[in-house]
C-alpha positions in Angstrom: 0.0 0.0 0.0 2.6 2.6 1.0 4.2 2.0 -2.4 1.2 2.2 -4.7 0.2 5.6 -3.5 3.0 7.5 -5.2 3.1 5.3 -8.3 -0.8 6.0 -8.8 0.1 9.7 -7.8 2.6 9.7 -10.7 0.2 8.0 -12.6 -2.4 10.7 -12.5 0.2 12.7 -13.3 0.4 11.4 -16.7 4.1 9.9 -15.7 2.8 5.7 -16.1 6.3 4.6 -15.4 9.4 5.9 -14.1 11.2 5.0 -17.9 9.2 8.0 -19.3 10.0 10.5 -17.1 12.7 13.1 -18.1 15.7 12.8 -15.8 16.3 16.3 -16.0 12.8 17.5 -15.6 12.9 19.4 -12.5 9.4 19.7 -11.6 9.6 15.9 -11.5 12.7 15.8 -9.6 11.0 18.1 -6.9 7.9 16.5 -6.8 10.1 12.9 -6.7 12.0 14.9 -3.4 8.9 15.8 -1.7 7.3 12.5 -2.2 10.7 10.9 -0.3 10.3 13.3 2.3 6.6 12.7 2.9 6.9 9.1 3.0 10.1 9.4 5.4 7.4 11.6 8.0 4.6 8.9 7.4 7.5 6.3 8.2 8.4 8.3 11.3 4.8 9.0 12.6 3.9 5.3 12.2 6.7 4.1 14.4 5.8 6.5 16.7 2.0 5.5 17.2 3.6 2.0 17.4 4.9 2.6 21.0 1.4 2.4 22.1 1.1 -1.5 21.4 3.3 -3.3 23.7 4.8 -5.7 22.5 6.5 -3.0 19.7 7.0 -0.2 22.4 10.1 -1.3 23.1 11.7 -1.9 20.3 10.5 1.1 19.0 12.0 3.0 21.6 15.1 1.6 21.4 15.1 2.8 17.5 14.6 6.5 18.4 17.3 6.1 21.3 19.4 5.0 19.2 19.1 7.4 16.8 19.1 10.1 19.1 22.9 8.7 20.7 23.9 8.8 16.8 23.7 12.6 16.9 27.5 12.9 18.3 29.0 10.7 16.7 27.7 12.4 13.2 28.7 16.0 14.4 32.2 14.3 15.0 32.3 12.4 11.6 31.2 15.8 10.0 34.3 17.9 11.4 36.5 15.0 10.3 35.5 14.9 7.2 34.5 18.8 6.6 38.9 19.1 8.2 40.0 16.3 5.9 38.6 17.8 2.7 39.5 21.2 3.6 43.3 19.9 3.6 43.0 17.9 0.5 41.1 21.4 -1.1 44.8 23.0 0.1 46.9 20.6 -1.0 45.8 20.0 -4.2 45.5 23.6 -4.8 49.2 24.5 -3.9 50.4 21.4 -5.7 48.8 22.0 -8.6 47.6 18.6 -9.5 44.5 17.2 -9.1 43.4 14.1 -7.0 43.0 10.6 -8.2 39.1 10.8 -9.0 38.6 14.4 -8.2 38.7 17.7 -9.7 39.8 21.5 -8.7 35.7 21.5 -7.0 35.6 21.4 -3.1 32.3 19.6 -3.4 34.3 16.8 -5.8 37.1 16.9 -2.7 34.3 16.5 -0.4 32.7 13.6 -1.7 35.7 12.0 -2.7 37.0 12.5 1.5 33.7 11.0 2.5 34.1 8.2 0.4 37.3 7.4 2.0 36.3 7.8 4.9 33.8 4.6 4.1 36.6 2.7 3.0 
């Protein structure tokens, strides 16, 4: 059910399947964003009504505790990687040269330090 609503909302739309849409339509790509986000809040809201049965209520807290702990580590993995890329942006820019997979973009360096950072 909670994936046939958007396809049918597309479909009403005129857009039957997602081969016909144009990639680089960007009313599509918003409404394809906002669709995302809704269903990411309808997601949320349905594990929080959850809590009320209880034989879910704890695992469910235990999701949003969870989540909530992650909120440190993030802000630290941020600063490392926001540091890191800043470096590689200064290096590369002194040197000359670009990176490996990158270009002279700080947005290319950044992605390309988060990657790393994944292994």
């Amino acid at each position: 059910l909670f994936i046939c609503i958007p396809i049918a909302d597309l479909a009403i739309l005129g857009y039957s399947d997602d081969k016909n849409i144009d990639q680089h339509d960007e009313s599509v790509q918003t409404l394809k964003f906002w669709y995302s986000m809704l269903w990411l809040v309808i997601g949320m809201k349905v594990l929080y009504f959850m809590r009320g049965y209880e034989a879910a209520s704890f695992l469910i807290h235990m999701i949003f505790q969870v989540l909530e702990d992650m909120k440190i580590f993030l802000t630290i993995m941020f600063i490392i990687t926001f540091c890191s890329s800043a470096s590689f942006y200064l290096l590369q820019n002194s040197s000359g040269s670009n990176l490996a997979d990158g270009g002279n973009s700080p947005i290319e360096i950044l992605f390309l330090t988060y990657s790393i950072l994944l292994g």
